[in-house]
Steps between C-alpha positions, in 0.01 A plus 500: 500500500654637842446263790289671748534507886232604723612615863190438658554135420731235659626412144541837379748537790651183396575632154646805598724389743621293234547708253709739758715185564587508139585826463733457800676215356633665203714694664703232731461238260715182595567149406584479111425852427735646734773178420498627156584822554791455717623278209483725268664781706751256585591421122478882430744599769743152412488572065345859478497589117496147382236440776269799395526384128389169541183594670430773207578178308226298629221772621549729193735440185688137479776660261555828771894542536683658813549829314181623474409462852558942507348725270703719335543860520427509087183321605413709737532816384320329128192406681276807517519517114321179482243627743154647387549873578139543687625200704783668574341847571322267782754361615679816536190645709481210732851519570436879579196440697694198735790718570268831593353241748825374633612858533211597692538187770851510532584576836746794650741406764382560816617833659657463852400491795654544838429265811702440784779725342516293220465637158279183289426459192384304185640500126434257234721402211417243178674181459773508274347249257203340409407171272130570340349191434246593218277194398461400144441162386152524436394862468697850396568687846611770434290650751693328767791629429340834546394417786836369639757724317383853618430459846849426502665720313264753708637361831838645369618136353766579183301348177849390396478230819156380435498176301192344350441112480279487216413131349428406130140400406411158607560239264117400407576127427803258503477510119552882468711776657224812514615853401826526515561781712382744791290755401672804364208740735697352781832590347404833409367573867841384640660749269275795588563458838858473466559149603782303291506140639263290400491118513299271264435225837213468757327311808695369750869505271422849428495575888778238556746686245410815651571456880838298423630671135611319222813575241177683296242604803626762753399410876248759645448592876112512479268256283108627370304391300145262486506162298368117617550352809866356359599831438357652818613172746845545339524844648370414801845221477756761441364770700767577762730458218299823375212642593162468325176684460263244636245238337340635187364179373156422250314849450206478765188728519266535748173680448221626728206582310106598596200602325655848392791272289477528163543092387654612172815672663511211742508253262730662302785521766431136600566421161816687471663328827364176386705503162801531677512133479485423810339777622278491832175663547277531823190670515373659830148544503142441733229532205465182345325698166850772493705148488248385209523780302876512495532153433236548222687804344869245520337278282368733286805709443741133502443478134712786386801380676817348340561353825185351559614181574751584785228723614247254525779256679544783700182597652389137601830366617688815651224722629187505685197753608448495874142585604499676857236698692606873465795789406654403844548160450631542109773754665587187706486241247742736287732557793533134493593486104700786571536509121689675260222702342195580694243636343222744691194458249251682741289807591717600738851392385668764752329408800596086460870603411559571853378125587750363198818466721693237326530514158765585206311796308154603557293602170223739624157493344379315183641772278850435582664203312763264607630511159597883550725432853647190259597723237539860595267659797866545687514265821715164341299192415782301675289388801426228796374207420387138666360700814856679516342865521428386902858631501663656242478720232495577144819602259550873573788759550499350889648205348797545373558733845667427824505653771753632715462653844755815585592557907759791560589585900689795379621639797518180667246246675347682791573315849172333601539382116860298570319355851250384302636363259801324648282298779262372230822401351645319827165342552541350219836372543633759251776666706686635170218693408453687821840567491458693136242690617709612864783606322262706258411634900 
């Protein structure tokens, strides 16, 4: 079921060099891919509204008119009645539970210091406003928007300039349209955390409408939010335009598991990244009977699954279990997925977390689940992915932060200060900016 790559073998390195160059790919994809989205952010930013409809239209609901393309306030503020009330009671929790996170992480500015007679320091301030792109075409997220919304709104970001991009359910066939609306749990999340725009559109349109406005869709400073690669090369297209979070492509895990793993646990969270659809899993191991029984115990617990079928497309197409010759060289092999969830299933989960340098979040032990940092553990599920975590970071209150450095010569630059400062100025050809530091002399 999961293609298997032995290290000690020429082939095995083969594979997994491969399979690395895949990953890779997704996130600068070119040629048709990339074509295709500048089209449609082209068409979006030429016709807006009409634009946004016509690809609701064809992806969603052929009869979808222009004035539906925002939820309404009576919608909004409806939703939670249509909501199971111990659904909303968790919902409610993991909204509490993300923001007592983002609390706890977000940073102070930095107190001054004093060097040279300068007086330096650091502050940060949130954007002003902020598109959420919040999948939905296939699956209910409102976990996602969770995960989006509050480290925002934690970051000090006004819930009243947060929009959310929020697409109808995919239309199942040409011959009919699917449900015919987004999920009121979404809704009702949007209107417990205060946020009032919301815009029935997705993918690359969604991100289009958001960076440029429409007569309906406001235009945001800062764009968030995971989706496909159309929806994640888009923002990559108008970044500079706005700024944007990073890649947060197909949910990835990558698991390092020995004899102490329990294979039922492991086998579980394979399955739930696999029915993501497409969802990647690699599994790190060097015991060739810990990769049996996990693959055993997939099979074995495949049958339960309404997904089973994207699963199974999943695990032989998308993922792979990479055989290498101890804990050392599985750290290395998952600094080279750096992937979005890395799981630690062994004896000593603490110790091989210090060898785990690239990766989005880090699950420690067996009895942790990914499920729980997906839904409500606190850190956002809005992470790396497609080797990204080499560089960047997951959603957080950091964010939707800049920062701004402070200097303050408050009684004046001292003199070796000015010398200093106005020859590196001359030797650069700069003569006016010597001269605004000498007369500061």
């Amino acid at each position: 079921m999961l293609p298997v790559y032995d290290l000690k073998t020429p082939d095995g390195k083969v594979g997994l060099n491969a399979c690395l160059e895949r990953l890779r790919a997704t996130t600068s994809a070119g040629g048709d891919v990339a074509e295709t989205v500048a089209d449609i952010l082209a068409e979006v930013r030429a016709h807006g509204d009409e634009a946004l409809a016509r690809y609701v239209q064809k992806f969603s609901n052929p009869s979808f008119t222009q004035d539906r393309l925002r939820v309404s306030a009576d919608e909004l503020a409806g939703a939670a009645g249509q909501v199971d009330a111990d659904l909303l009671d968790a919902i409610k929790m993991a909204i509490a539970q993300v923001r007592a996170y983002q609390q706890h992480v977000m940073p102070k500015d930095v107190a001054p210091v004093t060097i040279g007679g300068a007086e330096l320091g650091l502050k940060f301030t949130a954007v002003d406003s902020v598109g959420l792109c919040v999948p939905g075409g296939t699956a209910v997220l409102v976990s996602t928007l969770i995960m989006l919304a509050v480290p925002a709104i934690v970051a000090g970001v006004d819930p009243g300039r947060i929009s959310v991009a929020h697409p109808l359910p995919t239309r199942r066939s040409e011959d009919t349209d699917g449900p015919e609306d987004i999920s009121p749990i979404v809704l009702a999340a949007a209107h417990l955390l205060g946020i009032d725009k919301v815009y029935r559109v997705g993918g690359a349109e969604a991100v289009g409408a958001l960076a440029f406005g429409t007569k309906t869709v406001e235009a945001v400073d800062f764009i968030a939010g995971p989706g496909n690669v159309y929806g994640q090369l888009a923002k990559a297209q108008v970044a500079g335009t706005v700024g944007i979070d990073g890649f947060y492509g197909p949910s990835e895990i990558v698991t390092i598991a020995d004899e102490s793993a329990d294979p039922v646990r492991i086998a579980a969270d394979l399955i739930a990244q696999a029915e993501h659809d497409p969802g990647k899993c690699f599994l790190v191991v060097w015991s060739r009977e810990v990769l049996e029984r996990i693959v055993a115990e997939v099979k074995n617990q495949l049958g339960d699954r309404k997904r089973r079928d994207a699963i199974v497309r999943a695990l032989e197409n998308e993922s792979c279990a990479v055989l290498v010759k101890g804990i050392d060289e599985a750290a290395a092999v998952a600094n080279l997925f750096a992937g979005e969830h890395v799981n630690l299933a062994v004896a000593d989960p603490d110790a091989l977390l210090g060898k785990v340098r690239h990766a989005g979040e880090v699950f420690i032990g067996d009895t942790t689940p990914v499920a729980a940092g997906d839904y409500y553990a606190g850190p956002s599920h809005c992470l790396p992915t497609g080797t990204t975590a080499r560089f960047t970071s997951g959603v957080s209150v950091y964010t939707f932060l800049k920062r701004t450095g402070t200097v303050a010569y408050r009684d004046g630059m001292p003199a070796l200060a000015v010398e200093h400062v106005a020859r590196m100025a001359e030797a650069e050809g700069l003569d006016g900016h010597a001269h605004s530091a000498r007369v500061r002399g």
